[in-house]
C-alpha positions, 0 to 999 in steps of 0.5 A: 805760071811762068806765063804759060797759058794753062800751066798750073803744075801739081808737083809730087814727090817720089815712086808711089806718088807719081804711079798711083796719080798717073800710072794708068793714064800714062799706060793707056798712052801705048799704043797711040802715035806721037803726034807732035811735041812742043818746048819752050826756047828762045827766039833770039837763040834758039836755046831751050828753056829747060825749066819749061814744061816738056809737052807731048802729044798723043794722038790728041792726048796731051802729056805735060811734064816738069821737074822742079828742085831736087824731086819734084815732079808734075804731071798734067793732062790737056792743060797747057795751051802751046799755040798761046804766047807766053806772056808777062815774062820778066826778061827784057832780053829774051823771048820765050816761045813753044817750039816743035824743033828738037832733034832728040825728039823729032824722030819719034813724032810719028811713032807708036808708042809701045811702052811707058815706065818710070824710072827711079833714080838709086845712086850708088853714092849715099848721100846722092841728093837726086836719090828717089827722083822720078823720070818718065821712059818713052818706048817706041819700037825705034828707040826710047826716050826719057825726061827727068829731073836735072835737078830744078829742071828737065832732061831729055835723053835717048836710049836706055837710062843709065843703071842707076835708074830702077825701071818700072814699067806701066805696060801699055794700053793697047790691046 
């Protein structure tokens, strides 16, 4: 899909869904390093393309996130290949390809990641159409990040989620 080698997401919808498919997967993560990541940008600009799957590596074990309409989200483990080009892309004009440059997650790699929770989006207007989506908290004894859904695609932010977000935690893996 989308020309990514190993891309072939599993997209979920909702709290429930996405705890009982990978809670205990992501909650072994705690405790290992962040050892590299990977998205996809541009060549000719640098731009993410943020409709791409967000990639992170955990001392070998390989977490691949993607967001898609207003509440999907797919979670899958050790698929995606990113040292493979991307081929068969339908724009002449830019050339996608994987890319371990972002500032915002560039100061984690190395890191022991001491928690994972997700986070459950409740608006307070009632007629939110992203009420229910579902991001993925990164905890780190620096800081924390999360991806989430932008509605059709992903988000990276720093810091704690906004008070919308209703936080459930995974706890960690380690010992």
């Amino acid at each position: 899909m989308m020309g990514i080698s190993g891309f072939e997401p599993t997209f979920l919808v909702g709290l429930e869904a996405v705890r009982e498919a990978h809670g205990p997967s992501l909650a072994a993560l705690g405790g290992r390093r962040l050892t590299e990541f990977a998205l996809v940008r541009f060549v000719e600009d640098g731009d993410w393309y943020a409709d791409c799957p967000v990639v992170l590596n955990f001392e070998g074990v390989q977490v691949e996130m993607s967001h898609s309409k207003f509440d999907e989200l797919s979670i899958d483990w050790n698929t995606i290949d990113t040292t493979a080009a991307i081929s068969g892309w339908e724009d002449d004009e830019l050339t996608p390809a994987w890319s371990s440059a972002d500032e915002r997650l560039e100061p984690f790699v190395g890191q022991e990641l001491r928690e994972v929770a997700l986070l459950e989006w409740h608006p307070s207007q009632p007629h939110d159409i992203a009420g229910g989506t579902i991001a993925v908290e990164f905890v780190f004894d620096t800081g924390r990040f999360h991806v989430a859904n932008a509605l059709d695609e992903n988000s990276i932010e720093l810091g704690e989620a906004p008070v919308e977000f209703v936080r459930h935690p995974l706890g960690c893996g380690a010992a």
